[in-house]
Every structure is written in structure tokens, then in C-alpha cells.
C-alpha positions in Angstrom: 129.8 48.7 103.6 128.0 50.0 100.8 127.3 54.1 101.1 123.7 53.9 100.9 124.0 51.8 104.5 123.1 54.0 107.6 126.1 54.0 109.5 125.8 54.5 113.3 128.6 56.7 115.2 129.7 58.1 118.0 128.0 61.3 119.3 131.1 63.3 118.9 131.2 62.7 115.0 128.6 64.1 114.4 129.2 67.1 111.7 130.3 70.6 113.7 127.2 72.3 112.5 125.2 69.5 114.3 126.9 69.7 117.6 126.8 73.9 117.7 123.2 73.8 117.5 122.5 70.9 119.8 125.1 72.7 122.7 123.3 76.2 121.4 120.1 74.7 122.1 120.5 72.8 125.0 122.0 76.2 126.4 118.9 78.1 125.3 121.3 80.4 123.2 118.7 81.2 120.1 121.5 83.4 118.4 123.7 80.6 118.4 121.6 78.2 117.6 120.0 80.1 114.4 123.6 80.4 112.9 123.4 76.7 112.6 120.2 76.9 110.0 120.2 78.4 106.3 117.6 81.5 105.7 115.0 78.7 104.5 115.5 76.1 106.7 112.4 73.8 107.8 112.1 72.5 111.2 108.8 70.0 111.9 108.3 69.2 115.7 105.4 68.5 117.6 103.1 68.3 114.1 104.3 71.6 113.6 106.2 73.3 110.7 108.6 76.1 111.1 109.7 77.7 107.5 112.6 80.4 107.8 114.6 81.7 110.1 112.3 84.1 111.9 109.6 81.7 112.7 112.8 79.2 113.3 113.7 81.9 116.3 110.3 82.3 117.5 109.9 78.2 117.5 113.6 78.1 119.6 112.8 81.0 122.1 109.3 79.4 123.0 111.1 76.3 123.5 113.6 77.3 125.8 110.7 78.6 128.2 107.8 76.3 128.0 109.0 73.8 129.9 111.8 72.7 131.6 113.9 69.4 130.6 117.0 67.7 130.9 118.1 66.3 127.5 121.3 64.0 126.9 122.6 62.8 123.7 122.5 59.2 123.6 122.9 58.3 120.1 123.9 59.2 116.4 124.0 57.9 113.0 125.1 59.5 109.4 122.9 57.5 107.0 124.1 59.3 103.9 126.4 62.0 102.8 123.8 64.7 103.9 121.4 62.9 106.3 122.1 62.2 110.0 120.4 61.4 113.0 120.6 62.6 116.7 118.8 60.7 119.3 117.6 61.9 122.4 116.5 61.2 126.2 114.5 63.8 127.4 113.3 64.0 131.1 111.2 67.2 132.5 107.9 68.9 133.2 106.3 68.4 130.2 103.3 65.7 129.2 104.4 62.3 130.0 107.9 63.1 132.1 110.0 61.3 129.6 110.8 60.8 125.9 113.9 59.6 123.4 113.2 61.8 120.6 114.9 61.5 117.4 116.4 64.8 115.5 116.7 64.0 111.5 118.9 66.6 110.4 119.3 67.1 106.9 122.2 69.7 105.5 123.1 71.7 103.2 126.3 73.6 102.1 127.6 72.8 106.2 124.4 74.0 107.4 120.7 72.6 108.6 118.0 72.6 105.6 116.2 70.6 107.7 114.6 69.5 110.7 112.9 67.2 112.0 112.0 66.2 115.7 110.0 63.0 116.5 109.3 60.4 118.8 
């Protein structure tokens, strides 16, 4: 395999950064969570763009009360040294019930740069 090939994987190989703020989040533990992120991390969700830590906490603390959701980790693939992907079934209260949502995590010295959440 060439190492420019994604490379799907087990959920549980995913890097440990990944995993603490996926079981931080899922938890609703914003502390915990934001240890995961560097001080200019980006996170894009929803169309909208989250630049720092302090609009990062804001972003997790109005998620963990705007609605309420199971989510389960269902899949997860490294598709270079930096770049991996964690997908998603969501099922809750929010528009539409249900949703596999893919997180594109890109880090940086063992932490999250960035961000992003989509459908």
C-alpha cells in the first residue's frame, strides 16, 4: 500500500488525542474535551467556523445542551500521517432524527488543528 492511500481502521486505533475528545465529548466534559485542541484550532460544523479555543468552548458547551442525541462510533480511517476520519451515527431530537456524520480531524504536534463535522 502506498502511504498516500487512505487506510481504513478499527475505531480503537484511532490516535489517543482523537479518542479523549470523542469520549470528552460524548460525555459533555468541555474541559476535557478542549485539552484535546491547540490554542488556534478550527472547528467547521453546521456551516459554522469556530477559531480558538474560547469560541471552541462556547461551540462545545452549546452543544452539549441544544439537543439531545445518542452518538456511536461506527467507523475510522487514517488517510495520511496527520489526517484521519471518525464516522458517526447520530440518533436524537434534533432536525431529521438521524444522521452519520463524518469528523475530519486534522493534527498537529498530538493535538487537533482542525475540525471538521459534515454529513
Amino acid at each position: 500500500m502506498h502511504d498516500n492511500q487512505p487506510r481504513t481502521s478499527p475505531p480503537n486505533t484511532l490516535p489517543e488525542v482523537i479518542t479523549r475528545y470523542l469520549t470528552a465529548h460524548r460525555a459533555h466534559d468541555t474541559a476535557s474535551a478542549l485539552t484535546a485542541f491547540t490554542r488556534e484550532a478550527t472547528v467547521i460544523d453546521d456551516g459554522n467556523t469556530y477559531e480558538g479555543t474560547e469560541a471552541i468552548r462556547e461551540w462545545l458547551d452549546r452543544s452539549a445542551t441544544e439537543f439531545t442525541y445518542t452518538i456511536h462510533l461506527t467507523g475510522a480511517q487514517q488517510t495520511d500521517a496527520t489526517h484521519y476520519i471518525a464516522t458517526h451515527h447520530l440518533e436524537g431530537n434534533f432536525p431529521g432524527g438521524t444522521i452519520d456524520l463524518r469528523y475530519r480531524f486534522t493534527l498537529r504536534d498530538g493535538l487537533i488543528e482542525r475540525l471538521v463535522i459534515e454529513p
